[in-house]
N, C-alpha and C positions, 0 to 999 in steps of 0.2 A: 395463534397460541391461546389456548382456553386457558381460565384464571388458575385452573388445577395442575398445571405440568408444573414443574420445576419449584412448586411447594415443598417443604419439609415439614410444616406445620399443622396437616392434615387431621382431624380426628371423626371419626366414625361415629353413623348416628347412634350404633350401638356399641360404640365403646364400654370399658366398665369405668368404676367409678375413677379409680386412679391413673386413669390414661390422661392425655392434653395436660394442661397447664395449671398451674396451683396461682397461689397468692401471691407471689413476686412479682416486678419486672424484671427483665435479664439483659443484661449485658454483654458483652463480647469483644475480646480482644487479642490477638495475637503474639506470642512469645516467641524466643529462640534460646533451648538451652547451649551454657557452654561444652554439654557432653556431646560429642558427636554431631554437634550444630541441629540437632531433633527441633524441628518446630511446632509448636504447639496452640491449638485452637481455646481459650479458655471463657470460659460462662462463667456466670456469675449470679446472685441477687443484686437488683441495681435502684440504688434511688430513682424513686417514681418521677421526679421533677426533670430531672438530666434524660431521663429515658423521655418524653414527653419532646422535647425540642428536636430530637433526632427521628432522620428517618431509620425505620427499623429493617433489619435479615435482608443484607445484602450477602452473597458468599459467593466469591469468583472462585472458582476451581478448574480440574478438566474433568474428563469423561474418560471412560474404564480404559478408552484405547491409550492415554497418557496424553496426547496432542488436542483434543477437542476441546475447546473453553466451554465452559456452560455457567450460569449463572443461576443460583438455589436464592429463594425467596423462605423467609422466616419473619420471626417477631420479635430477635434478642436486637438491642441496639450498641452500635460500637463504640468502645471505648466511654461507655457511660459510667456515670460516678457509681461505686459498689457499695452496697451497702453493706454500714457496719454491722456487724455479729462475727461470731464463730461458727462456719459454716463447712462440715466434713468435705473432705475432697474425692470425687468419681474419678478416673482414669478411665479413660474409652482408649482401645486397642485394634487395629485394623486390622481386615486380615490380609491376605500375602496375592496378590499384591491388592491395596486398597489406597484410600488417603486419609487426612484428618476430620474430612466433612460426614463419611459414609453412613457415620452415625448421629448425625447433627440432630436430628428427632430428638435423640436420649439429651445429647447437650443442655440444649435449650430448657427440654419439659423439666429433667432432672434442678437446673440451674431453680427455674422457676416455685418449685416446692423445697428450695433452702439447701443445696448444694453448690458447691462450687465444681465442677467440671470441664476435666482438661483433653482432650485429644490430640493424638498424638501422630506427628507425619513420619513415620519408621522408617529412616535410611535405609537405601539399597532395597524396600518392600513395599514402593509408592508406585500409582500405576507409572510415575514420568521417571523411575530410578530403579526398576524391578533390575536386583543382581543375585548375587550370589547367596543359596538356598540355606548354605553353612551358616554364615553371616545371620542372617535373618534368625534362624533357630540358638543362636548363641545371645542375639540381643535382648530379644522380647523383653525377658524378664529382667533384664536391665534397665532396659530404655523404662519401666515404667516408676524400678525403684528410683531412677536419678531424676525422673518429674515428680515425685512423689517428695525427691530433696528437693529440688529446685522452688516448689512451694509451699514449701515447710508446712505438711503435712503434718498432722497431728495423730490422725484417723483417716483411713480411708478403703477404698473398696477397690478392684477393679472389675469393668465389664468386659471381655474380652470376646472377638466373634474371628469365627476359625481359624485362623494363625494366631487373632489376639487372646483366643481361648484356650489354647496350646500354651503361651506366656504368663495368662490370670495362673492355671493350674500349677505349672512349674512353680510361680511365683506362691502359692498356697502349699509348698511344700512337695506337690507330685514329681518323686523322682525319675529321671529317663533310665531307659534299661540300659545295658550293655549292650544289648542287641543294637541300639539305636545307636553308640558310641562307635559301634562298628562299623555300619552303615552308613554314616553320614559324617562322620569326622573325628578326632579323638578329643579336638577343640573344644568339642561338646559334652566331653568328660566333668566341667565343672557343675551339669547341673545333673548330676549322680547325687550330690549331697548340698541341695535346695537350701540356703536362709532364708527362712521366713520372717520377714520384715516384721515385729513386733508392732507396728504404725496399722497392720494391713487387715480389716477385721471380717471381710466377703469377698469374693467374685462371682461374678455371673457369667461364667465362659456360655455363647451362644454359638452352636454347631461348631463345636471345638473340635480341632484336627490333630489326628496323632492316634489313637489308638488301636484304629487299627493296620496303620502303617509299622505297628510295633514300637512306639516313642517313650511308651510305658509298658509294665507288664503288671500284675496282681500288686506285687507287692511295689511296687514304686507307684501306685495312685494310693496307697494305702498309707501313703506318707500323709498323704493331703493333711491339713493342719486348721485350716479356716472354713469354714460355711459355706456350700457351691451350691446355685442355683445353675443349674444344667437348660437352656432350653436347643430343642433339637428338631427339625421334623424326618417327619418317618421313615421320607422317601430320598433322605440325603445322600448320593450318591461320590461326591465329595470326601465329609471327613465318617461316612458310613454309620449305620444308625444302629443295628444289632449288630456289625465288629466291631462298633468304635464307641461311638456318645452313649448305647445305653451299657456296655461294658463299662466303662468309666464311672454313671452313675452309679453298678453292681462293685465296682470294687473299692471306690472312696467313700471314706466314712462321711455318715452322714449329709451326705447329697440330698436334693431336691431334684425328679425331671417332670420338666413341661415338654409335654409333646404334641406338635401341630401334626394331626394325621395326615400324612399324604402332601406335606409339604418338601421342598426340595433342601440346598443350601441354602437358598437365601430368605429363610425363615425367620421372621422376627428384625432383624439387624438391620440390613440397606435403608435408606429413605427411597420411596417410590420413583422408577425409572422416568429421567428428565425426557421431555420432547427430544431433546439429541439424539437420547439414546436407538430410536428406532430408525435412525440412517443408517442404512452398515457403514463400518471405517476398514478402509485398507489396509489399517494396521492389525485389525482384527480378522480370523477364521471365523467368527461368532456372530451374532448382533448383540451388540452392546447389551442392548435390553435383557438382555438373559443374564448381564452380571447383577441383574437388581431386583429383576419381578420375580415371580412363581405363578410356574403352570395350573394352580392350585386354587390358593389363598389371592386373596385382596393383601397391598403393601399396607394399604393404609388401617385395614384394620389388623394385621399381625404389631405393626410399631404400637398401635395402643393396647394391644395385648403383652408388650413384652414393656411399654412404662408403665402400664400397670404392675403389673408383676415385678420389676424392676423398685418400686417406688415402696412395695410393701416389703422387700426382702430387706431394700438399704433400711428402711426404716426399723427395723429389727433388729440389723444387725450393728449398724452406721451408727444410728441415734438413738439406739437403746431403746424404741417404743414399742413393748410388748402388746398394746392395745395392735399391732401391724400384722402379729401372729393370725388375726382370724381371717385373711385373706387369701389362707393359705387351705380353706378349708368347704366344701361345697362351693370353689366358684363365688362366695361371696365377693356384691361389686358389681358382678355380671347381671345385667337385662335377660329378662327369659330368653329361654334357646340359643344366646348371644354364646357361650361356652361350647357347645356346640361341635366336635370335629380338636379337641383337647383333651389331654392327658394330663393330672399332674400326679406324680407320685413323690411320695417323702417316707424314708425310714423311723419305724417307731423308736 
């Protein structure tokens, strides 16, 4: 095994400026809320001294098929002392099925530049629990407000990547059609008329699913309420890129879309496909590897494209730092030509 497989902590020589890691150390620790027994992955800022004596980013998980152990190497240290401040809360959201690690890049890096960041293992939508489709689409937007309670949440954002960006948007107010109450259950009626969490002040739904499955129509993304940073690639054949992500960005106000050309669903979000992944598994039609890479794009430099862009949006919207706006403007951040094969568009 070369030193590169099973990293999450990768950054490209031409990252931009706000990709990898900031000034903190980070921490990490595992939770289990009382709702629904949801467990949760949580990062942190961590005292420098306590992070120092431990070994750092171990994460035992599985692989896409649900049964394969694999083992992700990082730099956050567990159960290290956190340090003090007041520090806004991320929500990371998997998508269907997925687990709490899938996004551990964002974890970590986010944790590291003065967040606290929680992920989350979404019952019945985990690769080792995948059930019921109703179930899933009813929770989302639950499962994120009740860790949002569970950590007494002041502020916060969430990131959401295709099922979990389906539950950021619901959660921002986009209401489901009727169409979609038809279709998939009447259960699903409650989120016709979305509360929007007054706590909740972004999401970054990435390759967000539903739109063009009909989950929304004009006027139920028109709801939206909070700040969406959209990113999507172009060639998503998943949650679809002109039926679905860039409709979404056309009919919610005030959206942002980052667009990776010619990238697939797994745009921005996964951490880069582990050594495992490239054994077929029995329990898979697929190779594994195809739940994480793109035919496309480099993993490792779409995740520091999207904590870049992730780290100027929270900081805008999360921490109130308007100096974070000009990142949002020629590419500032990016190394020549480093932009390259990107979209980003914002409503005047």
């Amino acid at each position: 095994m070369t030193s590169s497989f099973n990293r999450i902590d990768a950054v490209a020589a031409d990252a931009p400026e706000l990709a990898g890691y900031g000034t903190h150390a980070v921490g990490v620790r595992t939770e289990t809320l009382a709702y629904r027994g949801l467990v949760i992955e949580l990062w942190y800022p961590a005292e420098c001294d306590s992070a120092l004596t431990k070994t750092p980013g171990i994460y035992d998980t599985l692989l896409r098929d649900g049964v394969t152990p694999i083992r992700l190497k990082g730099r956050a240290i567990r159960d290290a002392v956190a340090l003090a401040g007041d520090f806004p809360l991320v929500i990371l959201s998997h998508g269907y099925p997925g687990n709490r690690l899938l996004m551990a890049h964002l974890g970590e890096t986010l944790a590291s530049r003065g967040y606290r960041v929680a992920s989350l293992d979404h019952s019945l939508s985990t690769y080792a629990d995948k059930g019921d489709f109703l179930q899933t689409l009813i929770h989302r937007p639950l499962d994120t407000r009740h860790a949002a309670d569970h950590l007494d949440a002041q502020a916060y954002a969430i990131i959401g990547y295709s099922m979990g960006g389906y539950g950021a948007l619901v959660s921002g107010g986009a209401a489901v059609s009727e169409a979609a109450v038809a279709e998939y259950g009447a259960a699903l009626a409650q989120h016709m008329t979305p509360e929007v969490d007054p706590r909740l002040r972004a999401i970054v739904p990435i390759g967000p699913w539903g739109r063009h499955r009909g989950i929304w129509d004009a006027a139920g993304l028109g709801g939206l309420r909070v700040p969406a940073l959209i990113m999507a690639g172009s060639a998503d054949e998943v949650s679809g890129y002109a039926s679905g992500m860039r409709l979404i960005y056309d009919e919610a106000p005030g959206a942002m879309l980052l667009t990776f050309e010619g990238a697939g669903h797994n745009a921005a979000a996964p951490f880069p496909a582990p050594q495992e992944a490239f054994t077929p598994s029995a329990a898979l039609d697929f190779l594994p590897a195809d739940h994480y890479a793109d035919a496309v794009w480099d993993t490792v430099r779409m995740n520091g494209i999207a904590q870049h862009f992730a780290t100027a949006f929270l900081g805008l919207h999360l921490k109130q730092m308007p100096e974070m706006a000009q990142y949002f403007k020629d590419f500032k951040g990016f190394p020549p030509n480093a932009a390259k094969g990107l979209r980003l568009e914002q409503k005047a």
